[in-house]
C-alpha positions in Angstrom: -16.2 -6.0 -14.9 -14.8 -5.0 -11.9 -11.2 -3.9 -11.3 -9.3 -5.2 -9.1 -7.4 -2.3 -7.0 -4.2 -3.5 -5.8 -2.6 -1.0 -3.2 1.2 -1.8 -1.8 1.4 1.2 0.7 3.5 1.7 3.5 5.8 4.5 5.2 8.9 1.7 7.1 10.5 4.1 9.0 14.2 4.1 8.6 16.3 5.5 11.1 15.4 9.7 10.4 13.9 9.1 7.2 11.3 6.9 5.5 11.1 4.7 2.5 8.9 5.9 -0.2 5.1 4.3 -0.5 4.1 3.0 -3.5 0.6 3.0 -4.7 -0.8 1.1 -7.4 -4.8 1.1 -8.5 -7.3 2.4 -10.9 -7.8 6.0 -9.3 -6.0 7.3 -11.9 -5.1 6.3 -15.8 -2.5 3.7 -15.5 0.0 2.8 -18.4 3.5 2.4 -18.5 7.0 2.5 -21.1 10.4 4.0 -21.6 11.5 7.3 -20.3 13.5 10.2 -21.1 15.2 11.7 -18.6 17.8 14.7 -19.7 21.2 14.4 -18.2 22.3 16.6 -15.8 25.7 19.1 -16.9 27.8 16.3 -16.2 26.0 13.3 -18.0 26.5 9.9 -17.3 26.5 7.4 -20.5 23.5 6.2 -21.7 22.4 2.9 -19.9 24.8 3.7 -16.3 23.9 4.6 -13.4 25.2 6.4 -10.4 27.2 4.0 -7.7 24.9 3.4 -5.1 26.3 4.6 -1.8 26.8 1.8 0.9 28.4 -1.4 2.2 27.6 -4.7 -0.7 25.0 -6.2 0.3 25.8 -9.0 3.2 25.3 -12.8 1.3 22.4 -14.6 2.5 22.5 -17.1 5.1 22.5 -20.8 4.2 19.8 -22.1 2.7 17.7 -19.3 2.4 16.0 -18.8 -0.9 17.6 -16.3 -3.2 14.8 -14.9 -5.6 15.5 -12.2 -8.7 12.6 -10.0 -10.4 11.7 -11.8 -12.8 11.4 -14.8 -10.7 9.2 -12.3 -8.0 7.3 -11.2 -11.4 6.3 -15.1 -12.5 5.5 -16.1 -8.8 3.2 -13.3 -8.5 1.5 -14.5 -12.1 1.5 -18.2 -10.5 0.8 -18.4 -7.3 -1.2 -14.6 -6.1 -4.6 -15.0 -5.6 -5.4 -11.8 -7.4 -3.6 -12.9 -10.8 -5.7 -16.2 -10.7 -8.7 -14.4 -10.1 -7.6 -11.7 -12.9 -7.6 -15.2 -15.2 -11.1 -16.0 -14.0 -12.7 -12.8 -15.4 -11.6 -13.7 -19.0 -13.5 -17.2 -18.5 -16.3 -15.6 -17.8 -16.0 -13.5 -20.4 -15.4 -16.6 -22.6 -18.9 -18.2 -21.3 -20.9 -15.0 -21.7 -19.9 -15.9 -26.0 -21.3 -18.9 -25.5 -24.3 -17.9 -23.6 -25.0 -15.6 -26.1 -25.2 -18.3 -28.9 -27.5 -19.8 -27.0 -30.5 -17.5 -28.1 -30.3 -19.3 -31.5 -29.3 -22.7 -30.9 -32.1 -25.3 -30.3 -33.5 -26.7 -27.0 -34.6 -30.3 -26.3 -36.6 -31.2 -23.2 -37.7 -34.8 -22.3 -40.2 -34.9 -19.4 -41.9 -37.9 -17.9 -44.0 -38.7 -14.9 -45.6 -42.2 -13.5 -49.1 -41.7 -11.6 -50.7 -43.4 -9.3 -54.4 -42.8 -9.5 -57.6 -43.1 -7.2 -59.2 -45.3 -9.8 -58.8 -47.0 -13.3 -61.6 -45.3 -15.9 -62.7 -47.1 -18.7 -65.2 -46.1 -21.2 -67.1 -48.2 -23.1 -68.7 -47.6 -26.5 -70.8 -50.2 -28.6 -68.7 -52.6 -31.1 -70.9 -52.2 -34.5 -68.9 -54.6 -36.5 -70.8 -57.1 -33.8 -74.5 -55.5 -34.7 -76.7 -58.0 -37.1 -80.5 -58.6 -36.9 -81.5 -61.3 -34.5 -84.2 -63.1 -36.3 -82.4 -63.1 -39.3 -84.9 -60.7 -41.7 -82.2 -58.2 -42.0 -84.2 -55.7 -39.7 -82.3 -54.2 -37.1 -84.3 -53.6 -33.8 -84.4 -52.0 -30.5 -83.2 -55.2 -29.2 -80.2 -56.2 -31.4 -78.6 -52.6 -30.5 -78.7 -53.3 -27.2 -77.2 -57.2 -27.8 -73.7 -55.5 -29.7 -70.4 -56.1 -27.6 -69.0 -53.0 -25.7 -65.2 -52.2 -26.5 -63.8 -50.5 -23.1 -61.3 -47.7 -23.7 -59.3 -46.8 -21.0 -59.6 -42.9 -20.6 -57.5 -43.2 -17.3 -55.3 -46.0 -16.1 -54.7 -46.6 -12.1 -51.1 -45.9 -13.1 -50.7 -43.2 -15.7 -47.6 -43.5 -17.2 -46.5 -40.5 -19.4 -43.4 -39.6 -21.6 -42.4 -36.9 -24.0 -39.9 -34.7 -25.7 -39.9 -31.2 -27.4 -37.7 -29.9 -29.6 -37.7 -25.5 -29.3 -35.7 -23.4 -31.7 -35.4 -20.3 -32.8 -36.0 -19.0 -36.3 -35.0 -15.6 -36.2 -33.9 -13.3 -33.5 -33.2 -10.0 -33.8 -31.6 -9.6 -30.2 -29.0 -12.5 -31.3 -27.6 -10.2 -33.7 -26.0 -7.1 -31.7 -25.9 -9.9 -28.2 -23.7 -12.1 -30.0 -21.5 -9.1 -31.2 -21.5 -7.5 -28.0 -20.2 -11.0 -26.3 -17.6 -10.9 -27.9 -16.6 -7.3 -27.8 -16.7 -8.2 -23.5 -14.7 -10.9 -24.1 -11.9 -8.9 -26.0 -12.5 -6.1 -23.2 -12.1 -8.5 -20.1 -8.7 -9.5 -21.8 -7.9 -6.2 -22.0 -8.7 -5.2 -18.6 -7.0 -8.4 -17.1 -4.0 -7.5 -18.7 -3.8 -3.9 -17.6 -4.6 -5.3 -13.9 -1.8 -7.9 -14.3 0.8 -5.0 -15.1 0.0 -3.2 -12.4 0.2 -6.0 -9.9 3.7 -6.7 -11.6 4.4 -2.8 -11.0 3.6 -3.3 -7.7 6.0 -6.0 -7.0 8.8 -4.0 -9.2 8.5 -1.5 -6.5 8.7 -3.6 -3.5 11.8 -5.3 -4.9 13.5 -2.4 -5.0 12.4 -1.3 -1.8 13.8 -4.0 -0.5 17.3 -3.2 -2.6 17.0 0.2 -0.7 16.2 -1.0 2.7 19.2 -3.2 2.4 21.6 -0.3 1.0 20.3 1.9 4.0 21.5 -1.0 6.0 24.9 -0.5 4.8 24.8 3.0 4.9 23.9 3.1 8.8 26.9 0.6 9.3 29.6 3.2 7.8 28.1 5.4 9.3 28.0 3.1 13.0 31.8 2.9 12.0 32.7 5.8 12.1 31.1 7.0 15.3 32.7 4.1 17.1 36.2 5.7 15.2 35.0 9.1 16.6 34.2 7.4 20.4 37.5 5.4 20.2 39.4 9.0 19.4 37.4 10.9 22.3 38.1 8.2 24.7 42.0 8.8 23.6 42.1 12.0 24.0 40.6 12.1 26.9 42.7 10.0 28.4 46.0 11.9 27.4 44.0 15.3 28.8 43.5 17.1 25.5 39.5 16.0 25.8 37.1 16.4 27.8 34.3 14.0 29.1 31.7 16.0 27.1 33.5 14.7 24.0 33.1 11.5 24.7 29.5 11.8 25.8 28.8 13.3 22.1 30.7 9.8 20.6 28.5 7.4 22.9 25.3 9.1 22.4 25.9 9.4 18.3 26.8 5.4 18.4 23.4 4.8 20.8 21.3 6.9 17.7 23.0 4.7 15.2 22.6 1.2 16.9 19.1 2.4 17.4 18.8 3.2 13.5 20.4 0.5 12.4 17.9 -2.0 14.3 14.8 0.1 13.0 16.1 -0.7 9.2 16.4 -4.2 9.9 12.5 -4.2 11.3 11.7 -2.1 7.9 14.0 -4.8 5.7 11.6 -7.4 7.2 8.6 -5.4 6.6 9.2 -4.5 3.2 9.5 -8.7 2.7 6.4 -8.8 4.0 4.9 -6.7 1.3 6.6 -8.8 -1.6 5.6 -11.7 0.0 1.9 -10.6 -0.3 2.4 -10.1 -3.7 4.1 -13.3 -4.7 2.5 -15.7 -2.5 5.3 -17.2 -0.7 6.4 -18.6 2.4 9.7 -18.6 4.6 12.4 -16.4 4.6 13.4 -15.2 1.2 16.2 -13.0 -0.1 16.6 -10.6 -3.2 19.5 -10.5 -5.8 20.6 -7.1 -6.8 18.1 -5.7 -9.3 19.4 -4.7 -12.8 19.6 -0.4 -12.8 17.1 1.3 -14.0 18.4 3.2 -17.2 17.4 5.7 -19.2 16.3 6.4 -23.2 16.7 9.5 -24.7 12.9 10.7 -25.9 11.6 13.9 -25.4 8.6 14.7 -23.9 6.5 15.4 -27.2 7.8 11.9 -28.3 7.1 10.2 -25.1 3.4 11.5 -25.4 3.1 10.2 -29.3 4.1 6.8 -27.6 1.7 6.5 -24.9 -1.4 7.5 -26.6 -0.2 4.3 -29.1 0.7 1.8 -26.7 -1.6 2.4 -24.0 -4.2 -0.6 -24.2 -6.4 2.1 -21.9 -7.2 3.3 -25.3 -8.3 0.1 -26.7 -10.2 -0.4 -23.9 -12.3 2.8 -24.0 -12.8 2.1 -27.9 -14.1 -1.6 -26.8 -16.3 -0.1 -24.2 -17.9 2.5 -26.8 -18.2 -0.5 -29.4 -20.6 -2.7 -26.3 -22.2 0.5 -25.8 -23.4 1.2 -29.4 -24.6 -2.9 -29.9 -26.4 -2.2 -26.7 -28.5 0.5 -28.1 -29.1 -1.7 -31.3 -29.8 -4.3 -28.6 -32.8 -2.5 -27.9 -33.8 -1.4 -31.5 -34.2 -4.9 -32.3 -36.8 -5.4 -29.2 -39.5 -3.9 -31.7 -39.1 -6.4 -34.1 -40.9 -10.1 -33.9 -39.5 -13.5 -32.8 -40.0 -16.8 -35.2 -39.2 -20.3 -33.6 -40.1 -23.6 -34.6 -41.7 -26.5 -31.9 -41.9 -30.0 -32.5 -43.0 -32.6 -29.8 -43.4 -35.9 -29.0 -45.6 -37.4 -26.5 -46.3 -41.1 -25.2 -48.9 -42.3 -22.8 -49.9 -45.4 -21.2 -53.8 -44.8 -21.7 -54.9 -44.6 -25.4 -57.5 -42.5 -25.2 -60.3 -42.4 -27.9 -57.8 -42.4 -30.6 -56.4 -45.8 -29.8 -52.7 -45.0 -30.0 -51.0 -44.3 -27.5 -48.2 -41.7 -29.1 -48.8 -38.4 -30.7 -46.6 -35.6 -32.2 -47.3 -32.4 -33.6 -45.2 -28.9 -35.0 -45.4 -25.7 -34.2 -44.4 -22.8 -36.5 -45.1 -19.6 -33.8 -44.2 -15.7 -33.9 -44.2 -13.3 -31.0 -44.2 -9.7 -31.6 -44.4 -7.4 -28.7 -45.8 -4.4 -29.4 -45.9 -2.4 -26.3 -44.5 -2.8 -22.7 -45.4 -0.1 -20.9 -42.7 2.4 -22.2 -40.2 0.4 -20.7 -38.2 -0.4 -24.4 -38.0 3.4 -24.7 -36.7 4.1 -21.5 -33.9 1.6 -22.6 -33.5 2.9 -25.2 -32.5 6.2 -24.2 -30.9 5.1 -21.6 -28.6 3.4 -23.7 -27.9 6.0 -26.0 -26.4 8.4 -22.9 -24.2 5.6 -22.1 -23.2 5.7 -25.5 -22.0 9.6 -25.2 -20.0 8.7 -21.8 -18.5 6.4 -23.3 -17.3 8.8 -25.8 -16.5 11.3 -23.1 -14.0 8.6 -21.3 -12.4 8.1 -24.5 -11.4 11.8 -24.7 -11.1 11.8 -20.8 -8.6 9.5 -21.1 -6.3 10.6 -23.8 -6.0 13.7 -21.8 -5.5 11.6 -18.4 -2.7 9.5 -20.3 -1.1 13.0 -22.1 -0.9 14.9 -18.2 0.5 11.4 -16.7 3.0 11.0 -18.7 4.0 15.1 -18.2 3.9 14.8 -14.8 5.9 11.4 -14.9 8.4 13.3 -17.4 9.2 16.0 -14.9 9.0 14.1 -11.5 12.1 11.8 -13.3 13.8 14.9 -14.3 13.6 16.7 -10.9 14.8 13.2 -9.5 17.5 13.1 -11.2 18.9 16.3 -10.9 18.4 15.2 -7.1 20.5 12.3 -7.5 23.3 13.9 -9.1 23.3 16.4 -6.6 23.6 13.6 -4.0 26.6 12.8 -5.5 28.2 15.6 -5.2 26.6 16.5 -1.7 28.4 12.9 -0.5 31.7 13.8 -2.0 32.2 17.3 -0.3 31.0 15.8 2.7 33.1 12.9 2.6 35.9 15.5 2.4 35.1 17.4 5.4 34.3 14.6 7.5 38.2 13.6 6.8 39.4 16.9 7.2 37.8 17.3 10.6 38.1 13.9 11.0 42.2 14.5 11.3 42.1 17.4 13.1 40.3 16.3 16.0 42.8 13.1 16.4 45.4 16.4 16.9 43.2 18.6 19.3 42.8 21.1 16.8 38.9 21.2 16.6 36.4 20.8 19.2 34.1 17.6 19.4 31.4 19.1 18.0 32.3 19.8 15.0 33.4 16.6 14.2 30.1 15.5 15.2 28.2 18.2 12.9 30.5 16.3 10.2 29.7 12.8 11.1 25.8 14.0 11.4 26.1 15.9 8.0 28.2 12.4 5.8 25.5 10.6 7.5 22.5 12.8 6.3 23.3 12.8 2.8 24.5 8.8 2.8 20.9 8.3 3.7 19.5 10.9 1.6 21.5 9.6 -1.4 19.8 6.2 -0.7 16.6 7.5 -0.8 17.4 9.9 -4.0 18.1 6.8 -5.7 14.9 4.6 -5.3 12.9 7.9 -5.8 14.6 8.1 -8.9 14.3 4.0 -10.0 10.3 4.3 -9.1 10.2 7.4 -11.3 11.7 6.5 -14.1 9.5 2.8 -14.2 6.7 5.1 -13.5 7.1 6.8 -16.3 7.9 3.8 -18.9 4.8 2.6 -17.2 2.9 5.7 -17.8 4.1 5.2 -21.5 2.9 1.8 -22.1 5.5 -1.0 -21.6 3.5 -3.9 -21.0 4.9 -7.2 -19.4 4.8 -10.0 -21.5 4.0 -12.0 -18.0 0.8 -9.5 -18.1 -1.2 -11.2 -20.6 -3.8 -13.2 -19.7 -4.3 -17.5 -19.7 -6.5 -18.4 -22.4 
């Protein structure tokens, strides 16, 4: 079975920087469950998470449509084309059983035809009950045979009229064995696979959603930080005007307010974008607005642990095992191509002209066999064939539990070095923060030059944005990781 590759990419440009892409497909071992992350020297409690820097986000209009995750999560099960289609695999899967029961369950045809022929043909053969001697001394001569009525049979009527049914079934298959088994080992594999394909399209919209949480606090971010350059523009003009600044100053201000109005337009194209992309994945329509998403949190679980976990959880696994169970039916599949075929055939058959038997219905059963005994090699071929696949499939299986083991290390470590990112984000705001008001006050008293309160503004501004982007680096990793260790949504499994 195909799977379906679902790929949520994009770089929306946001002001200086760019919101992460997120990428979600079968190029690599996919999985998913809880992380452990280690706490930087200054820890926060288990289940917090650092404030996220910004203005709240703004309340959305009237009647726009407020949505949550798990509301984006069962839309996207609902209504996306790719979930119902996801669904349809398993049916399928579910007819192939029932195809395969067919090899042993009986067939019934009826067939009938009316024909209209050139002529009527009649045969006619002497009546014998009508023979007797003619001059009544018991001798029979030339004469009297000749003088016997003729009883016409009709070999062929002008229209033939013909009806019939047979009855095929099988005896003994040897093919219906392994096929049977092997239907429903697809069937229990499609479920899998549907299910695995259905978490990923639900990771997918995870990330967008937060996306969108981060587009919207970068929004806020870009208006403090359009604040306080109109502050800094509003001081320059002041001190200009009582001759302790200089019209270079306030040149600096306007420009630094121009870059921001300028940003803080592009993130408000790139909040609409990143809509867009959840939109795709849920299906819906109009303009649409996100509640805040619950924060990501952390477990404590070392790495050893975390890989224990995955190689349990992950229904990869159960996959690959389901995938080498098909492939050893198939080669018994083929092993039972040698052996011989018993059906049984009864049929029934009606037709307008008699015939020499007088009646006009017949039946008759069939006990038959079919053994082929050679085809050209090509049973061989098969066969070995078959038995290759069988070693692949073993490969995958160890393939995979080494895929799963270096995805969750990697996962492990990118969430680590994320967070000691983010924490580092807090502290970069908070000495910049700091400065910013130090300078801030000076300049208002002529006691520093322009440009170094605009190195501060540009410098609280930098590391808002970065702390912004810090965070949903740090939210994808950590559900990357609890991904990579095998939480499944219970939204993932498949309709029976």
């Amino acid at each position: 079975m195909t799977k379906i590759v679902t790929v949520l990419s994009g770089i929306l440009a946001l002001g200086s920087v760019a919101v992460l892409s997120v990428a979600v497909g079968q190029e690599r071992v996919d999985a998913g469950t809880a992380s452990a992350i280690p706490t930087s020297a200054d820890p926060q409690p288990a289940g917090s998470q650092p404030e996220t820097t910004g203005a709240p986000l703004p309340e959305a209009p009237p009647n726009v449509r407020v949505i949550n995750l798990k509301e984006a999560h069962e839309m996207a099960v609902r209504f996306s084309p790719n979930a119902k289609n996801i669904d349809e695999t398993v049916v399928q899967a579910d007819a192939m059983i029932q195809g395969a029961w067919a090899m042993l369950l009986p067939n019934l045809t009826a067939q009938g035809s009316i024909t209209r022929n050139q002529r009527k043909i009649e045969v006619g053969f002497p009546d014998f009950m009508t023979l007797s001697s003619g001059d009544g001394s018991g001798y029979i001569s030339q004469q009297d045979f000749g003088n016997m009525d003729m009883i016409q049979i009709p070999i062929q009527e002008l229209w033939g009229k013909a009806f019939g049914i047979s009855l095929n079934m099988t005896l003994f298959n040897p093919r219906s064995i392994p096929a049977i088994s092997l239907a429903y080992d697809m069937a229990d594999q499609a479920r899998i696979q549907a299910q695995i394909q259905k978490n990923d399209l639900l990771f997918a919209v995870t990330s967008a959603y937060y996306q969108i949480y981060s587009v919207q606090q970068m929004i806020g971010v870009t208006e403090e930080n359009l604040a306080n350059a109109k502050q800094f523009l509003r001081n320059s003009e002041a001190l200009k005007r009582s001759g302790q600044g200089t019209r270079i100053d306030v040149l600096r201000a306007e420009i630094q307010v121009m870059d921001l109005e300028k940003e803080l337009a592009n993130n408000h194209d790139a909040l609409k974008m990143t809509k867009t992309a959840l939109a795709f994945l849920i299906n819906i329509e109009g303009d649409f607005d996100i509640a805040s998403p619950d924060p990501v949190t952390e477990v404590s679980a070392g790495l050893s642990e975390l890989k224990d976990e995955a190689l349990g959880a992950r229904v990869e696994l159960a996959d690959a095992a389901l995938a080498q169970s098909v492939a050893r039916r198939s080669k018994n599949e083929s092993l039972m191509k040698w052996l011989p075929v018993f059906d049984l055939t009864f049929s029934w058959n009606w037709n307008a002209a008699a015939g020499f038997s007088g009646e006009n219905d017949a039946w008759m059963l069939i006990f038959g066999a079919q053994w082929k005994l050679f085809e050209g090699g090509a049973r061989i071929s098969e066969y070995k064939t078959r038995k290759s696949q069988m070693r692949m499939t073993d490969n995958n299986m160890e393939q995979i539990v080494l895929a799963i083991r270096q995805e969750v290390d990697q996962g492990y470590r990118d969430a680590v070095q994320k967070r000691r990112n983010l924490d580092m984000a807090d502290k970069q705001i908070e000495l910049a923060e700091t400065n910013h008001h130090l300078v801030s006050r000076q300049y208002e008293v002529g006691l520093v030059p322009s440009l170094d309160l605009l190195n501060a503004s540009t410098n609280l501004a930098n590391k808002r944005r970065q702390k912004v982007m810090d965070q949903l680096a740090y939210d994808l990793a950590v559900l990357t990781l609890r991904k990579a260790v095998g939480s499944y949504s219970s939204l993932a499994m498949p309709n029976e």
